[in-house]
Structures are given as C-alpha cells and as structure tokens.
N, C-alpha and C positions, 0 to 999 in steps of 0.2 A: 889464577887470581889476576884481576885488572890493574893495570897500570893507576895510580890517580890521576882522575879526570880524562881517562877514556872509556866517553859514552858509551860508546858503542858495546864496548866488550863487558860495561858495567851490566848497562842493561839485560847483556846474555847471562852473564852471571846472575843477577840479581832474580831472573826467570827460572836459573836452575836452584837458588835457593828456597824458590817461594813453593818449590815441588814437595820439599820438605816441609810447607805448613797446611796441616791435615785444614780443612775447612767444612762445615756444611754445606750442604748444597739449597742454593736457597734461589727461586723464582722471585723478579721483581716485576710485579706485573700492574698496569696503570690503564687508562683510559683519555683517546682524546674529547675535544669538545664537540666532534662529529659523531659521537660512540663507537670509535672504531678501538678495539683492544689489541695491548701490545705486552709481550711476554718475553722476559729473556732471562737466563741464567746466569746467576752471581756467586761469587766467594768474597766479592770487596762490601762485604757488610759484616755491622758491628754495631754495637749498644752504643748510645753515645753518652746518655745521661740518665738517673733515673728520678730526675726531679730539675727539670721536667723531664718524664718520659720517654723517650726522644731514641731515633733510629739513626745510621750513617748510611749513604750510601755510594759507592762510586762508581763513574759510567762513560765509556767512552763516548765520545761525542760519536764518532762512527755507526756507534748504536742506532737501529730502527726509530727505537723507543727515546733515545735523545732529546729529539728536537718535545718531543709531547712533555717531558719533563722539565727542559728549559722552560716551557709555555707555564710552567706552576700547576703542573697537574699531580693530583693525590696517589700516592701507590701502597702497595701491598706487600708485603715481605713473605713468602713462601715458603718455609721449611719441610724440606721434603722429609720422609723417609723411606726404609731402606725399597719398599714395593711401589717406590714411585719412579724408577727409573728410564720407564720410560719415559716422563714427563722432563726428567729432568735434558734427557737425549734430545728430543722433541724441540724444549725451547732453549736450545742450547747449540743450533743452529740446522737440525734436522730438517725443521720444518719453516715456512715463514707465514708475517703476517697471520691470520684466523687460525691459522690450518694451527698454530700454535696451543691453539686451544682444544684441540681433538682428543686429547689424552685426560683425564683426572676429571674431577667435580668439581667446575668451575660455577660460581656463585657470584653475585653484585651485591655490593654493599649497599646503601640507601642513596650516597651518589654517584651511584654503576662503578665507583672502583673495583675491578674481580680479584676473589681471592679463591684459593682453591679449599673449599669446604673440607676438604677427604687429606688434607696436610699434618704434619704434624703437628703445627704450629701456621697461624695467620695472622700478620701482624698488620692490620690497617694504618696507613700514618697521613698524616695530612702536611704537607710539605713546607715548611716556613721559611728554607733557606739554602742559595745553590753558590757556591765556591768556586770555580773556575782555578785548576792545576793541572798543567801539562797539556797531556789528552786526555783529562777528565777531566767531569765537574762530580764535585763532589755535593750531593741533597740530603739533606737533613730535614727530616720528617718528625712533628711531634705525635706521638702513640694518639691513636683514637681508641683500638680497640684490637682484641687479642683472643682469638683463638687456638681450644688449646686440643689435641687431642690428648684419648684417654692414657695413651703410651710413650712411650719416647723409644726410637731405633733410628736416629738421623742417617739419609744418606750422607758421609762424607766423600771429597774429593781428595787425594792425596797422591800424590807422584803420579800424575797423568790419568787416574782411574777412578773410575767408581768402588768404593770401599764401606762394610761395616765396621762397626765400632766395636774391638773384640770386649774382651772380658775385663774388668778391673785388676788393680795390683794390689 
C-alpha cells in the first residue's frame, strides 16, 4: 500500500487495482476532416446520462486519435464481442493508422464516422464536450444512434487478458 501522497507508487497501485475491474472492450473509432480513419481500444468508457443520452470517454492525449478529437470530431463507440478479438488486438496497438481497419465490417455513418457494423453493439455519438484531466481529456458525446446486435457475448478485459463472461449466479 502507498504512502499518502506518493505518486508515484499511487499510481502503480492504482494500475494493479484497476486489473481487477473486469471492463468491455470497446473500439472508439472517429474520423478526421481529411477522411483519414483512426481506431483505438478502450476500457475508459461509460454511460453518462440517459436524458440526454450521452457517452463518456477518456483519451490520452498521446493517443493517435487525440489530436482528431480535440479538433471536435464525432466518434463511434464499439462493443466488441467475444469473436472479435482480433479486432480488438489490432487496434489496440497491433497495428497502426488504416491498417487498423483490416480486421471486422467496418461501415460510415452518413458523416463518415466508422463503426464496426458486425459489433455487438455501435454507439454513434456526436461530441458536445471535452474536459481536460491530467493526461487525459475526457469527450462526451451525445447518442445519435445505436446499433444493436442480435446477441450479447461481450469481450471483456480483466487482469491483463482477454476474457468471456461465464455463467450467472
């Protein structure tokens, strides 16, 4: 356990706690004003409101896709499931740039936002508002539109791995 108010060791602590919070795996994927497409893997997403509608997301500035979202551009919320793992390896640092999109049924919305069609779930959101914390900013997006598939088997992430979701209790 860390000292109080040492960063440093908070911080490492704080990375082996978050091993323990099982997450979906979920692509957030956007578009710049060039049409160039940017794809990267998330567990810092969350519901934010449902009136309005509304997604959270968080991003390190370090991120590719960064700077295209500072700029106020729309993104996509991608819920994998379990037969998407390659997709999720892929933009999760496997691969960069386009080549990001070589995996899954990738699809444009009517403002070339991509969402991956073959998801379990696609969350289109249209961005209203960005936060700045730490090394992230945090984008809040209000729902446009939502795709759902017929099933539900989400990939999650949990203690360093890719994992199904067993059976209920």
């Amino acid at each position: 356990m860390s000292a109080e108010g040492d960063v440093g060791n908070l911080a490492v602590d704080l990375k082996q706690a978050m091993r323990g919070f099982a997450q979906s795996v979920v692509i957030v994927s956007t578009v710049g004003n060039d049409g160039a497409r940017y794809a990267m893997a998330a567990t810092a997403v969350t519901p934010l409101s449902m009136d309005p509608p509304s997604m959270l997301i968080c991003v390190n500035r370090t991120a590719s896709s960064h700077a295209i979202l500072e700029g106020g551009a729309n993104f996509a919320l991608n819920i994998l499931h379990t037969g998407q793992m390659d997709v999720a390896r892929t933009c999760g640092g496997a691969a960069k740039g386009e080549e990001r999109f070589g995996s899954g049924n990738w699809q444009a919305d009517a403002q070339g936002v991509p969402y991956l069609a073959d998801a379990q779930a696609a969350i289109i959101c249209h961005q209203r508002q960005r936060i700045s914390y730490g090394s992230h900013d945090i984008f809040i997006g209000d729902v446009q539109a939502v795709r759902l598939a017929d099933s539900a088997d989400p990939l999650v992430y949990f203690d360093g791995a890719y994992r199904r979701i067993g059976d209920k209790l």
